[in-house]
C-alpha positions in Angstrom: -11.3 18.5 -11.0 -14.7 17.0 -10.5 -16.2 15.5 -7.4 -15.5 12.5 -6.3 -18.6 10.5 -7.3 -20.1 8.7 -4.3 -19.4 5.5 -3.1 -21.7 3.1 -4.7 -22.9 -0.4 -3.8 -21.9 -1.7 -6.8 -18.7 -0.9 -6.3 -15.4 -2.9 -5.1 -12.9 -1.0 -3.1 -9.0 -0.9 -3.4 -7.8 1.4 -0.3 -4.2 2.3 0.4 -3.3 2.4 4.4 -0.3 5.1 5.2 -1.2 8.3 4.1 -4.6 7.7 2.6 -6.5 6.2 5.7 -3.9 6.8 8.2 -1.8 10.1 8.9 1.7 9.0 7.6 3.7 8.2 10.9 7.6 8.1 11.5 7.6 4.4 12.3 4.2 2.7 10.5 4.7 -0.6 11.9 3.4 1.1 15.3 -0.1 2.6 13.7 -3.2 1.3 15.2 -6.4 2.0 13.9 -8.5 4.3 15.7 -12.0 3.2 16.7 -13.6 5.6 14.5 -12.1 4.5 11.5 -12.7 0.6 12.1 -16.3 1.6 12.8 -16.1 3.4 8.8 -14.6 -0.3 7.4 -16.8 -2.5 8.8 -19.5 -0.9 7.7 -18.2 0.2 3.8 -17.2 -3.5 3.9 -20.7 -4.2 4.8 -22.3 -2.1 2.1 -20.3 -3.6 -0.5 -20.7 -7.3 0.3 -17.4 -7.8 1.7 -15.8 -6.2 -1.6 -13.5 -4.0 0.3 -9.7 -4.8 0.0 -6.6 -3.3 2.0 -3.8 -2.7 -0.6 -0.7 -1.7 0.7 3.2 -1.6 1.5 3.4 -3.3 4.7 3.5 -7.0 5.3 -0.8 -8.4 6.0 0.6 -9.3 9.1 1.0 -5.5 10.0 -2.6 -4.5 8.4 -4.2 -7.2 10.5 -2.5 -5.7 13.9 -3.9 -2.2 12.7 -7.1 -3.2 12.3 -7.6 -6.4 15.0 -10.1 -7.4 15.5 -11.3 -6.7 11.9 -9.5 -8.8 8.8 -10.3 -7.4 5.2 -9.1 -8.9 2.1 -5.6 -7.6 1.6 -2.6 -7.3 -0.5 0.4 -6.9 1.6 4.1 -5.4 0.4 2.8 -4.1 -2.7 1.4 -7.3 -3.7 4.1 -9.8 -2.7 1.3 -11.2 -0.5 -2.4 -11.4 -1.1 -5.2 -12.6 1.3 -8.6 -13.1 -1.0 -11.9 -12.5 0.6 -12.7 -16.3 1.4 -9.0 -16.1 3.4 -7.0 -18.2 0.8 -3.3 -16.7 0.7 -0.8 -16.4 -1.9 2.9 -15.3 -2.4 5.0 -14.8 -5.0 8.3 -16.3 -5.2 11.1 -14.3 -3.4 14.9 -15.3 -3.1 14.9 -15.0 0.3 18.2 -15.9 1.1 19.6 -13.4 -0.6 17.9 -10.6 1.0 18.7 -12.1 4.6 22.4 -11.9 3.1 21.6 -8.0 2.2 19.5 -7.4 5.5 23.0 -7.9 7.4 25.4 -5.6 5.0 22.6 -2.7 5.1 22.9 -2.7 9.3 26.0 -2.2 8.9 25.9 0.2 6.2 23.6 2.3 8.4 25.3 2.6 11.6 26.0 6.0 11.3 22.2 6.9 10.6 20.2 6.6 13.9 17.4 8.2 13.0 16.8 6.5 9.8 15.0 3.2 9.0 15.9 -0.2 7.8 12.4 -1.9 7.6 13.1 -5.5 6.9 9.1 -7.1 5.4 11.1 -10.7 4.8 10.4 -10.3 1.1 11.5 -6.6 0.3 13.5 -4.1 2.3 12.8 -0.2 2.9 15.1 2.0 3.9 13.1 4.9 5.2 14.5 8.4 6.1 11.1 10.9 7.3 13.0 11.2 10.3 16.4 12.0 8.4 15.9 14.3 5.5 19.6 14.9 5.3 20.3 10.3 4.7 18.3 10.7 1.7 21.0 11.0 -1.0 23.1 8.4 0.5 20.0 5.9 1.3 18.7 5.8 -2.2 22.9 5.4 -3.0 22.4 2.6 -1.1 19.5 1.1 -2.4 20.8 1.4 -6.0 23.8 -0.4 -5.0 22.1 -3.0 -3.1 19.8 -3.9 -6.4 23.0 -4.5 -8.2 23.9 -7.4 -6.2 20.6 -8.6 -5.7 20.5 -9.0 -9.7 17.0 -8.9 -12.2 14.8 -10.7 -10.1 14.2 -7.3 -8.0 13.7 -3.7 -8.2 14.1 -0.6 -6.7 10.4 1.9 -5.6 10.3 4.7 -3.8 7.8 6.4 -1.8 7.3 9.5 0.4 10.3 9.2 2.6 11.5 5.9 1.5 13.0 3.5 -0.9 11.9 -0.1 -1.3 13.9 -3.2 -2.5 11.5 -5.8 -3.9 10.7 -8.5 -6.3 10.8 -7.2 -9.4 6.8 -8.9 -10.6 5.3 -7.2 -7.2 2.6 -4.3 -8.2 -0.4 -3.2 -6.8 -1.8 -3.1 -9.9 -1.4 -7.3 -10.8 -2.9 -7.2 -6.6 -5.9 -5.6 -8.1 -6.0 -7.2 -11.2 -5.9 -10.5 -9.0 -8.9 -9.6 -6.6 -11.1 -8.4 -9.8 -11.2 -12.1 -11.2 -12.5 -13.1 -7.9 -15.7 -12.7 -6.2 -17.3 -11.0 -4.6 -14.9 -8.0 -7.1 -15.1 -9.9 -9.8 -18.2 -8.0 -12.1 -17.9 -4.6 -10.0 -16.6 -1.3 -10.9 -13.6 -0.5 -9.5 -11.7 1.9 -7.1 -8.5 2.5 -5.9 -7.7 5.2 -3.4 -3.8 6.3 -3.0 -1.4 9.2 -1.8 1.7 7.6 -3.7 3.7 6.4 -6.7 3.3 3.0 -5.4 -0.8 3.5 -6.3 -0.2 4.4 -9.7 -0.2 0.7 -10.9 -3.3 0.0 -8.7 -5.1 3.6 -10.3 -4.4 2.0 -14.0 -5.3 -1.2 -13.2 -9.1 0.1 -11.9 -9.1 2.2 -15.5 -8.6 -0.5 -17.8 -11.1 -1.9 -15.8 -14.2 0.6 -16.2 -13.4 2.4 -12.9 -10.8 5.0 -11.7 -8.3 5.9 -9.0 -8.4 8.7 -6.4 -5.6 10.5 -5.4 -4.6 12.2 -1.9 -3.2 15.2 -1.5 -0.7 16.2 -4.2 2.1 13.8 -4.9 0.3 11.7 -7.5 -2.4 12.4 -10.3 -5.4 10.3 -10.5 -9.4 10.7 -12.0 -10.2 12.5 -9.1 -8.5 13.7 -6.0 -9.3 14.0 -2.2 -6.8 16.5 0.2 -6.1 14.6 2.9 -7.4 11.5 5.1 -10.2 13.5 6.4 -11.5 13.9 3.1 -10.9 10.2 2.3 -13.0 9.1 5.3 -15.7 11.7 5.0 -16.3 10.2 1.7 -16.2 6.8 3.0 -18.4 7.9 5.0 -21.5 8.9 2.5 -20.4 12.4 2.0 -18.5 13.8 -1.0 -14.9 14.4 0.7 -15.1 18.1 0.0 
């Protein structure tokens, strides 16, 4: 594969947190940014006139506790929630209700799984098992039954060590897709930077767009490919995340 070409100013940038940034963690919700790394973002955020965006799984309300005091654009449970670059926020419509409804039967369902995650984002669910290898058959059992009563309007995506119920129009690509109609994106070439399935969306999304998507480590294919968060920051960085 060929080097990752270097980080431009004429670039905007699409950056996945857990994994790709951050070393993926039992419990994410507890990550903090180190002081190095908010160092890197302010200044690539700097360098591409505030065209850097946080694209990611958790709710912005977790992204802006990782990085406080720093707040990027963002695009919070896999686009369910979207912050633009002038602040302005957006949601898509979520049944709420019935998830509250499925929040209290999945509890339940998971007594007998201490050491496995119900991760309740108010408009999605994941059930996480990194610390349970052996729940993952009967979480994703689980899931799939869940989605059944929930109906159409959601859908079922899983991740490294985790299932997701969400609405069924959330995508990072459509995030991405949003942020390039508005400045300062809008007329850049795009990049997306990912370690998982949920990035594929945001990877095509920068393609049909004149840019590309950069994979980390080995679970998903992209133009180009970085092996771990090291790499991903060394590039951020100026260097070519060899």
């Amino acid at each position: 594969m060929s080097p990752v070409p270097p980080l431009t100013a004429d670039y905007c940038l699409f950056l996945d947190l857990d994994g790709t940034l951050l070393d993926l963690r039992d419990d994410p919700a507890t990550i903090r940014a180190d002081p190095a790394l908010l160092a890197l973002l302010a200044d690539c955020n700097a360098r591409l006139g505030g065209a850097l965006a946080i694209i990611s799984g958790r709710p912005i309300a977790d992204l802006d506790a990782c990085f406080e005091p720093l707040r990027f654009a963002a695009a919070g449970i896999h686009g369910v929630e979207r912050r633009s670059a002038d602040g302005a926020a957006t949601m898509l419509p979520v049944d709420a209700g019935k998830l509250r409804a499925m929040v209290r039967q999945l509890r339940t369902d998971m007594e007998d799984m201490p050491m496995s995650l119900l991760e309740d984002k108010g408009a999605s669910l994941a059930l996480h098992w990194r610390r349970a290898p052996q729940d993952a058959a009967t979480l994703r059992r689980l899931a799939a039954h869940s989605l059944q009563q929930l109906g159409p309007a959601f859908r079922l995506l899983e991740g490294n060590c985790v299932i997701e119920l969400l609405p069924r129009t959330a995508n990072k690509g459509e995030a991405v897709r949003a942020f390039l109609r508005e400045p300062p994106f809008a007329g850049r070439k795009p990049v997306v930077v990912g370690d998982d399935l949920t990035d594929m969306p945001g990877f095509a999304a920068a393609r049909e767009a004149g840019g590309f998507g950069i994979a980390v480590g080995e679970r998903v294919s992209a133009e180009y490919r970085f092996g771990d968060v090291e790499a991903v920051r060394a590039w951020l960085g100026g260097g070519d995340g060899a």
